[in-house]
N, C-alpha and C positions, 0 to 999 in steps of 0.2 A: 745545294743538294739537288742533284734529279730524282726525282719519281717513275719508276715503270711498270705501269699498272696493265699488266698482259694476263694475268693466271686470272679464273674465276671459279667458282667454287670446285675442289675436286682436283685441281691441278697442282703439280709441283714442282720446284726450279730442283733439276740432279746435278747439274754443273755448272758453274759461270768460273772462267777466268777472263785472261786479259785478250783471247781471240772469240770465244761465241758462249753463249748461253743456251744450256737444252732444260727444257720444258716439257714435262709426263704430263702427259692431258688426261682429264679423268677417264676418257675410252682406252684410255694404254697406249695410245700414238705419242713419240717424240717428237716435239717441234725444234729445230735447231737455228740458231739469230748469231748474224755477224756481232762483234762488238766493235764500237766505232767510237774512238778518241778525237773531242774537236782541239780547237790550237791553247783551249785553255786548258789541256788535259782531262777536261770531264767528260764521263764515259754516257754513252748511250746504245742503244742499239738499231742496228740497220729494220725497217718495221716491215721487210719483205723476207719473210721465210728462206735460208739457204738453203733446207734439205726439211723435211719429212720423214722420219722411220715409222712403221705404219707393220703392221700384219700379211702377210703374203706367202707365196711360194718361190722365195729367192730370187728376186726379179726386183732391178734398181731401173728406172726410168729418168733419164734426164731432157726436156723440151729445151732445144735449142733455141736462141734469139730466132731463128726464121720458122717458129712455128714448131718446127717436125721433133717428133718425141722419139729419143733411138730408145732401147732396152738393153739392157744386160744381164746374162745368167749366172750364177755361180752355184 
């Protein structure tokens, strides 16, 4: 059995399958985690955030490997 002990008081898992896990943080932010199968098939997850959904004015921001942060509007 794995253990993943990420939520602390106030948070709650809205989704897990067999590609990522999201996470309601008590402030209302989504946190969103790859899932990652090793060669025994037990599942854990990647421990580096793949996205953030957060509060805003329609504006997604992704920080390229070399630093530079583009934006996008919809």
């Amino acid at each position: 059995m794995i253990k993943i002990n990420i939520l602390k008081k106030g948070d709650e898992v809205i989704s897990l399958n067999e590609k990522f896990l999201a996470v309601k943080r008590k402030n209302g932010t989504v946190d969103v985690y790859n899932i990652l199968f090793n060669e025994s098939g037990e599942m854990g997850i990647d421990p580096v955030k793949m996205a953030e959904i957060g509060f805003g004015e329609g504006l997604v921001e992704k920080t390229m490997e070399d630093g530079e942060t583009k934006v996008f509007t919809f």
